[in-house]
C-alpha positions in Angstrom: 0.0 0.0 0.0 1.3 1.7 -0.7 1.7 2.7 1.6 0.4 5.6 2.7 -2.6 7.1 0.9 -3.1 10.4 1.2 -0.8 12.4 3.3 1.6 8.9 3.9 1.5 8.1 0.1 1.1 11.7 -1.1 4.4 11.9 -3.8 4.3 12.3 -7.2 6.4 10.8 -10.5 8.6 13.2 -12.4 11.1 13.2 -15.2 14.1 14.0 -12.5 16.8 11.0 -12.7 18.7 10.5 -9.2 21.9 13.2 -9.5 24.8 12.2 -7.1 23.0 9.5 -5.3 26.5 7.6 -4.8 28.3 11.2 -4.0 29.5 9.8 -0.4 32.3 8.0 -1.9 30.2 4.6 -2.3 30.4 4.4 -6.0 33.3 2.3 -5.9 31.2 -0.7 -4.3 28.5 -0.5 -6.9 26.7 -3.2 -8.3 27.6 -5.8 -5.8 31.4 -5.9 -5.8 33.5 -6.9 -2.9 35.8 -5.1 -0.6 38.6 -7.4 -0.2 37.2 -10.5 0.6 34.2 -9.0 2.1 31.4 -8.8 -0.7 29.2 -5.5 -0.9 25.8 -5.7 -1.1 24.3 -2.6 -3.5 20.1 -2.1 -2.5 18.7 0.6 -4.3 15.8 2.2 -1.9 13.8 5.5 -2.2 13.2 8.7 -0.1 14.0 12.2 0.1 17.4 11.4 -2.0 21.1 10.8 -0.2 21.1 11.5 3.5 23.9 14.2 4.0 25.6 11.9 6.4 25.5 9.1 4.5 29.3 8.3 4.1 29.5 8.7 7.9 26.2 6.0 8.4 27.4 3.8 6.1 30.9 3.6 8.1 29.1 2.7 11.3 26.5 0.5 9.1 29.7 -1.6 7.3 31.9 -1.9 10.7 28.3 -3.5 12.4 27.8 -5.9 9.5 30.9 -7.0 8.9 31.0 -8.6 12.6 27.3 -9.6 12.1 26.7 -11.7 8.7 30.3 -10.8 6.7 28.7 -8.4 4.2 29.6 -4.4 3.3 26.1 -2.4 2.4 26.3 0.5 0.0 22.7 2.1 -0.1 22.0 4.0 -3.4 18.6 6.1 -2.0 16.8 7.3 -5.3 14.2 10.3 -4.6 10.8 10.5 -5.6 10.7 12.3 -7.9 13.2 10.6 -9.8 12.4 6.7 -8.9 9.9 5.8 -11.7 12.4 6.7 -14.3 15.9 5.3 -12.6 14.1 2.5 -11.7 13.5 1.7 -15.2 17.3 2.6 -16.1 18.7 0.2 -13.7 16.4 -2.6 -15.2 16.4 -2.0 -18.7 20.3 -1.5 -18.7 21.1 -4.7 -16.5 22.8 -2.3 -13.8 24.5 -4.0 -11.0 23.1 -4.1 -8.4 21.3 -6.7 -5.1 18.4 -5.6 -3.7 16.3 -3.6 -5.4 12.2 -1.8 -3.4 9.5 -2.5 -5.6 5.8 -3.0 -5.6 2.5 -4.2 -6.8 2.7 -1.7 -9.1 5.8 -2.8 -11.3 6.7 -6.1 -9.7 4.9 -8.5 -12.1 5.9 -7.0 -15.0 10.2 -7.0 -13.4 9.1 -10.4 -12.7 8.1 -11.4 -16.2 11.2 -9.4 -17.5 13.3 -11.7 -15.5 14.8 -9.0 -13.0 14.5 -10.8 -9.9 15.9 -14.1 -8.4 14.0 -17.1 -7.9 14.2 -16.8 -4.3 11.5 -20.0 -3.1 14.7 -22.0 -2.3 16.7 -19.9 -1.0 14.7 -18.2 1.2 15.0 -21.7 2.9 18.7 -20.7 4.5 17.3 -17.5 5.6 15.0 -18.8 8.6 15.0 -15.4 10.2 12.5 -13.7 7.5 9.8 -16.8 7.8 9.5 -16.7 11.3 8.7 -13.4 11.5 6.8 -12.9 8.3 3.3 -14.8 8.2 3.6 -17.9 5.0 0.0 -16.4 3.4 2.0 -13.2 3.3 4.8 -14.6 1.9 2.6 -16.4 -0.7 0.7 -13.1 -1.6 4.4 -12.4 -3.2 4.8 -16.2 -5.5 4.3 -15.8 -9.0 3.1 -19.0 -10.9 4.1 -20.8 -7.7 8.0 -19.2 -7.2 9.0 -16.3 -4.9 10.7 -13.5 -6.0 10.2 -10.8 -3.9 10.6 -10.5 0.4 7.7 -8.2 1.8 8.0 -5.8 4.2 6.1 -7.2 7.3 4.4 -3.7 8.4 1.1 -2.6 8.1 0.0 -5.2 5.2 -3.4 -4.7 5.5 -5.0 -1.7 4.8 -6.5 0.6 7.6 -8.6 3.8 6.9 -8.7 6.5 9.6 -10.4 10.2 9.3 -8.3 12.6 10.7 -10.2 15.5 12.3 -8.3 18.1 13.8 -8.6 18.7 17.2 -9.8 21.9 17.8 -12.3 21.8 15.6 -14.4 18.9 17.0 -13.8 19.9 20.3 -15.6 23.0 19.3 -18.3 21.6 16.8 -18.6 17.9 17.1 -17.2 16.1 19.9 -18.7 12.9 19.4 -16.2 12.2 16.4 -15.2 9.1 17.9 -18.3 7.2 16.9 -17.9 8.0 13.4 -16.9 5.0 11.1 -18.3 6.3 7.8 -18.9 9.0 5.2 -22.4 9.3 6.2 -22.1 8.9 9.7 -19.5 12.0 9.3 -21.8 14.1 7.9 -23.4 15.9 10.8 -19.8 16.7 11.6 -19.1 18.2 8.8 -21.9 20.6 8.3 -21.3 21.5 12.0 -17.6 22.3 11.0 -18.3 24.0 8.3 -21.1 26.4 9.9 -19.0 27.0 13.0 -15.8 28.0 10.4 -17.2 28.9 7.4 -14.8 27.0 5.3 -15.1 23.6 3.8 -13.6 20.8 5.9 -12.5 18.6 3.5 -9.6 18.9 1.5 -9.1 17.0 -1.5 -7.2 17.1 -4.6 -8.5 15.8 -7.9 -7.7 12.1 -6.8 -9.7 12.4 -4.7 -11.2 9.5 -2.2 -10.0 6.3 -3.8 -10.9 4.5 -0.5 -14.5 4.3 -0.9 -13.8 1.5 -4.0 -10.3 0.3 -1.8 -11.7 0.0 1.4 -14.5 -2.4 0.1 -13.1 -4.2 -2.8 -9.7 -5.9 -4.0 -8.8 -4.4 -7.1 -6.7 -7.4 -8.5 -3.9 -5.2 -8.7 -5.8 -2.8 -10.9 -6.6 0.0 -8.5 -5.0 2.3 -11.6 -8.9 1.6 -13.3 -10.6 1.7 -10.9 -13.7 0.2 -12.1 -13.0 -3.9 -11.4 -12.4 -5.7 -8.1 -14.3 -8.3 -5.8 -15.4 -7.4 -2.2 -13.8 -8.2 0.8 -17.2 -8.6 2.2 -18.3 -12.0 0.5 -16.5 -15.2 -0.5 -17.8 -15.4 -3.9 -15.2 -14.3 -5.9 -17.1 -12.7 -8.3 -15.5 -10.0 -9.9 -17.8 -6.8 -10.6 -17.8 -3.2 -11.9 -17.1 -1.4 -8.5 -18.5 1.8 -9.0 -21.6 0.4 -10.3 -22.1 -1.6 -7.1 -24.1 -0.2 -4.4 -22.3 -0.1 -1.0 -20.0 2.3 -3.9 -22.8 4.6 -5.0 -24.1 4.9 -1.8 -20.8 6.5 -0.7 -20.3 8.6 -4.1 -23.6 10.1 -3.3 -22.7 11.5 0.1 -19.3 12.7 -1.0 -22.0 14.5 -3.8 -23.7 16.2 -1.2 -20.8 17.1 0.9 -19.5 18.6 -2.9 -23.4 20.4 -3.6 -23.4 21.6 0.5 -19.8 23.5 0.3 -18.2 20.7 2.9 -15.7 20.1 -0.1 -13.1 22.4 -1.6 -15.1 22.8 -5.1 -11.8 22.6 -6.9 -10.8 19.1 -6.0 -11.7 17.4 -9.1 -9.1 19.3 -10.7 -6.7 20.9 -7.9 -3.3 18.8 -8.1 -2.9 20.0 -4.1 -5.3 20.5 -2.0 -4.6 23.6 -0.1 -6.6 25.6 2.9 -8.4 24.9 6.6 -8.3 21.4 6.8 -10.7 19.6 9.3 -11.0 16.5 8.0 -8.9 14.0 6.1 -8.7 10.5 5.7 -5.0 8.0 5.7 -4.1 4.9 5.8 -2.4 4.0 8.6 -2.6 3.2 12.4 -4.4 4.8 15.3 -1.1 6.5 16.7 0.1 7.6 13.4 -1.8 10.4 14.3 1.1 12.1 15.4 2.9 12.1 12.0 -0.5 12.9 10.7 -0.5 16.2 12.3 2.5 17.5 12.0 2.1 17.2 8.8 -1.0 19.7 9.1 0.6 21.8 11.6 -2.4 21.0 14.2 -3.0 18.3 16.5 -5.7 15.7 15.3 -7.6 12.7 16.4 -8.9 9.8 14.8 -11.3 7.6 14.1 -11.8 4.1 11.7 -13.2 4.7 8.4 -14.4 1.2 7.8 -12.6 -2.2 8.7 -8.8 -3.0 8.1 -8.6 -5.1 4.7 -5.7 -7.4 3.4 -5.0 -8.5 -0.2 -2.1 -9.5 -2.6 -2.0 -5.4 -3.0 -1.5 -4.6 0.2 0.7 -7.2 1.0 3.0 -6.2 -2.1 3.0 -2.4 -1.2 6.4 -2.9 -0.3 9.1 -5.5 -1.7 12.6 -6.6 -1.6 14.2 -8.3 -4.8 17.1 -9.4 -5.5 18.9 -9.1 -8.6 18.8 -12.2 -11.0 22.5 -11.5 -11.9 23.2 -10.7 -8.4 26.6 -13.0 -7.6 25.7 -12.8 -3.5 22.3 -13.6 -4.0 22.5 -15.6 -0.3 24.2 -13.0 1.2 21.6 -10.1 0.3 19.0 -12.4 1.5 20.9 -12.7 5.0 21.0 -8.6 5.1 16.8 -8.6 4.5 17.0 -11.9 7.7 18.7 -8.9 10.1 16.5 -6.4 9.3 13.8 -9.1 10.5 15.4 -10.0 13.5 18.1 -7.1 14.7 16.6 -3.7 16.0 19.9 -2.1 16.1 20.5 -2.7 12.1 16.8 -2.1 12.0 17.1 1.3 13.6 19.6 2.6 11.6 18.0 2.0 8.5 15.1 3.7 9.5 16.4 6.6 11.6 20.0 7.1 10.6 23.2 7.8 12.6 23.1 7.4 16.0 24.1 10.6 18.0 23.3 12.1 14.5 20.0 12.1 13.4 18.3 9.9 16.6 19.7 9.0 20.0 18.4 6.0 22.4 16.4 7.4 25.2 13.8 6.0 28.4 10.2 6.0 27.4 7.8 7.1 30.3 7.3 3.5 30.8 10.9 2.2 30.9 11.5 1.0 27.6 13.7 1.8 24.9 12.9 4.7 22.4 14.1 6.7 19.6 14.5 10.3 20.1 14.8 11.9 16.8 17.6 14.7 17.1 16.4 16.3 13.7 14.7 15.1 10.6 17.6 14.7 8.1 17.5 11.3 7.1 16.0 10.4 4.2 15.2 7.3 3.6 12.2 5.6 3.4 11.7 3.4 6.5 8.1 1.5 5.0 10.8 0.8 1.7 13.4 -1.3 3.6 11.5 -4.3 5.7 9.1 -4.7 9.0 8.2 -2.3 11.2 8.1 -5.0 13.9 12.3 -5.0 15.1 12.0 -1.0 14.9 12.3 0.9 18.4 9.2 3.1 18.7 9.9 6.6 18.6 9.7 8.9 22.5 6.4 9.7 21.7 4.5 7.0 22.0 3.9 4.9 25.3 3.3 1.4 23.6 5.0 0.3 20.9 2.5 0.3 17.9 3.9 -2.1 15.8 4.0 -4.9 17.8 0.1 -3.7 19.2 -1.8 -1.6 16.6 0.2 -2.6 13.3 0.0 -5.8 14.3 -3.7 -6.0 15.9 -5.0 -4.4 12.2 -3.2 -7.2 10.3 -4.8 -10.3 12.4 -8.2 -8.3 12.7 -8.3 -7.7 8.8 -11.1 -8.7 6.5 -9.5 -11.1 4.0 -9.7 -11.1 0.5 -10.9 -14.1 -1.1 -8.3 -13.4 -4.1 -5.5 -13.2 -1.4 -2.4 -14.5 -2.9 -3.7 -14.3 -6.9 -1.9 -12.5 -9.1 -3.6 -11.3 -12.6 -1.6 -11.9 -15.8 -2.6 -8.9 -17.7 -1.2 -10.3 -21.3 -4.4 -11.1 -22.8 -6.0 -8.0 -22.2 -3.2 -5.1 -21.8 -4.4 -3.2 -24.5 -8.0 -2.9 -22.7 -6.6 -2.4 -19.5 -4.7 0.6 -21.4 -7.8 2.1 -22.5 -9.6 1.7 -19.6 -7.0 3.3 -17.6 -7.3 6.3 -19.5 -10.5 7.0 -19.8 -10.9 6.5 -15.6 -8.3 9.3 -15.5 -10.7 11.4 -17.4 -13.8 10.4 -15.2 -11.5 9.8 -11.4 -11.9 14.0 -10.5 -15.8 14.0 -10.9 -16.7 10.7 -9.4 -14.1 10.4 -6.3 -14.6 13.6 -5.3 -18.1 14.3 -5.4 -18.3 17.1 -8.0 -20.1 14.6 -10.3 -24.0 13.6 -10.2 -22.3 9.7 -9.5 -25.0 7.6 -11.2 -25.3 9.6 -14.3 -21.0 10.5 -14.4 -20.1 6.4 -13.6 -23.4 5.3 -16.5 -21.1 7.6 -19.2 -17.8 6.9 -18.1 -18.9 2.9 -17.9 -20.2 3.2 -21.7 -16.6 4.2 -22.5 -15.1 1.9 -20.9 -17.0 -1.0 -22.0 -17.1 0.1 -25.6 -13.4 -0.3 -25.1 -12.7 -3.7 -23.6 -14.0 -3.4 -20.3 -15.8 -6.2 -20.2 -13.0 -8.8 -22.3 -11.1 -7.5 -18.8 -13.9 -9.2 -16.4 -14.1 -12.3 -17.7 -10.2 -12.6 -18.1 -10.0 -11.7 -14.6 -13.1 -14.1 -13.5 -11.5 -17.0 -15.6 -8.1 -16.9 -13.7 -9.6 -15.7 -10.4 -12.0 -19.3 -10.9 -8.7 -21.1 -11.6 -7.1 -20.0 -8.8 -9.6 -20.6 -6.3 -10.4 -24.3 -8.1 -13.7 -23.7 -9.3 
């Protein structure tokens, strides 16, 4: 997921290609070489770009693993804005490298490609990663019945959250806690919005892709739209979404909040969203609200939007491979084991230097925290493996990956297409088309500017006048397969 939709997922492709990623002096290990006898494994992550420290990190990083498991690390940490096209580079152009992020988005078509090692075997010598990660997790990740990517075991299943802020429903609707969906949310709203005299909700002209996600798997096809099967039956039937009615019934409030002024009435084409913000929805976990709000500059609470859901897509929202012309294929496997099973390689992954950028300190209940000294590093911690061997942070009693995190993921509605993959080949060009006109239709429906039953009847004539429904029945005929019907 992945993973975070909305403000955690918030980052957009462009043409920049990573500039100086290896500056710190690395470049000399890349692509897998050795130091000595001491190979170096190269894993290619995303962020903010190349910590500033990162020379001085990867000193500490190297002397700790080189006692540990025998390996060197050399992190090459792509940004944003540039990862769709270097990622791409490094593929096309058979660049050296180990360990490479990837997702649901890409990581059937690397695997068809034949980027990625057959790790099914392998995987074997690394006990460490399946103990810790759950086997239907790891099977979510097999492709015609091999493994070739490691997931990061995190928040795999999906969990919705509005995110009021604070001050606002103290002053207007306390009773936020009891609100679980759009239209329970709706008295809160139009109290916001009277007592303010600004729309609450924010949205940009993606607007709430939840109210298909949160109900139905999309099959890896959430760039549509349009197709999935719910999490709320086992019949594996595979539908239009936005023509089903749990979906309309939601478009129509969002309509209303659109028609009443409790929406921002540029959202269907605003690229950000900008302006008093009193409610938002993310994916996440209940004490993610404190990263939540920073980001708004306010304090916020929150409540569930709907149940926690888990799928092949949200277990693939983050992935490990390894390179198929790796030569320590075993050995980048036993770097992904530590992160499963050593906090203090763990930590400094996901916070950086220590006495740098974090330092250990005494929770107010005894146990072990981060403290972060500033924000510097840049790398993506939901890019490099579980959250469950990471020290909370100092402000949080519990630790919420080993209680929330891991509460949503047991707790989660299963798909019944958990662990299918589709094989697009037959009907790529449909899915194409498809995909293009849902672009041209997502502003309207998903964020209520549209009438929704007369906006999803036209776009749904365009769509199925252009394959839509050769893309059901290919989908239905391998989802019957898989499930042995």
């Amino acid at each position: 997921m992945k993973k975070f939709l909305a403000l955690l997922l918030a980052c957009v492709m462009t043409l920049a290609l990573l500039a100086g990623c290896g500056g710190s002096g690395n470049d000399a290990n890349k692509g897998g070489g050795d130091d000595g006898e001491i190979p170096t494994i190269t894993w290619y992550q995303v962020g903010g770009g190349e910590p500033a420290n990162l020379a001085s990190w990867t000193e500490k990083v190297n002397a700790y693993l080189e006692e540990k498991i025998g390996v060197h690390l050399n992190v090459q940490c792509i940004s944003w804005g540039g990862w769709g096209d270097q990622r791409s580079v490094i593929l096309s152009t058979n660049e050296p490298y180990d360990i490479l992020f990837t997702d649901s988005g890409s990581y059937t078509s690397d695997v068809a490609m034949g980027a990625f090692a057959d790790l099914t075997e392998l995987i074997k010598e690394t006990p460490g990663i399946t103990d810790l990660i759950p086997e239907s997790y790891i099977d979510a990740c097999k492709i015609g019945g091999k493994l070739y990517g490691i997931p990061a075991y995190k928040d795999n299943a999906a969990a919705q959250f509005f995110v009021w802020t604070k001050e606002y429903v103290d002053a207007y609707y306390p009773d936020y806690a009891n609100i679980h969906s759009l239209a329970e949310a709706t008295p809160a709203v139009k109290a916001i919005k009277e007592g303010t005299g600004e729309p609450p909700m924010l949205l940009n002209k993606d607007g709430l892709s939840c109210v298909v996600g949160n109900r139905y798997d999309q099959l890896g096809m959430a760039g549509m739209g349009a197709i999935g099967v719910s999490y709320y039956d086992d019949s594996g039937k595979v539908v239009c979404t936005f023509e089903q009615q749990d979906v309309l019934d939601q478009l129509e409030v969002l309509h209303e909040w659109m028609t009443e002024g409790y929406t921002n009435s540029d959202a269907a084409t605003a690229s950000e969203a900008s302006g008093m913000c009193g409610l938002g929805v993310a994916q996440g976990w209940p004490s993610a609200a404190k990263g939540w709000g920073d980001g708004r500059g306010a304090e916020v609470v929150v409540s569930a939007f709907g149940d926690p859901v888990v799928s092949t897509d949200t277990i693939q929202g983050s992935l490990a491979c390894i390179s198929a012309s790796s030569a320590h294929q075993l050995e980048a496997l036993k770097v992904l084991e530590l992160v499963s099973t050593d906090s203090k390689f763990r930590d400094m992954l996901a916070y950086g230097e220590e006495g740098v950028n974090f330092e250990y300190v005494e929770g107010s209940t005894g146990e072990q925290r981060v403290h972060k000294i500033n924000t510097d590093w840049t790398m993506a911690a939901y890019t490099q493996g579980t959250f469950m061997t990471m020290t909370p942070t100092d402000d949080v009693a519990e630790n919420p990956y080993t209680t929330e995190v891991a509460s949503q993921n047991e707790s989660a509605r299963s798909s019944v297409a958990l662990g299918f993959v589709f094989d697009k080949t037959n009907v790529v060009d449909q899915i194409a088309a498809c995909q293009a006109i849902f672009e041209e239709y997502k502003g309207l429906i998903q964020t209520g500017t549209g009438d929704p039953k007369p906006t999803v009847d036209e776009m749904m004539a365009k769509m199925r006048a252009s394959g839509f429904e050769d893309i059901v029945t290919e989908a239905q005929t391998q989802l019957d397969a898989f499930l042995g019907k």
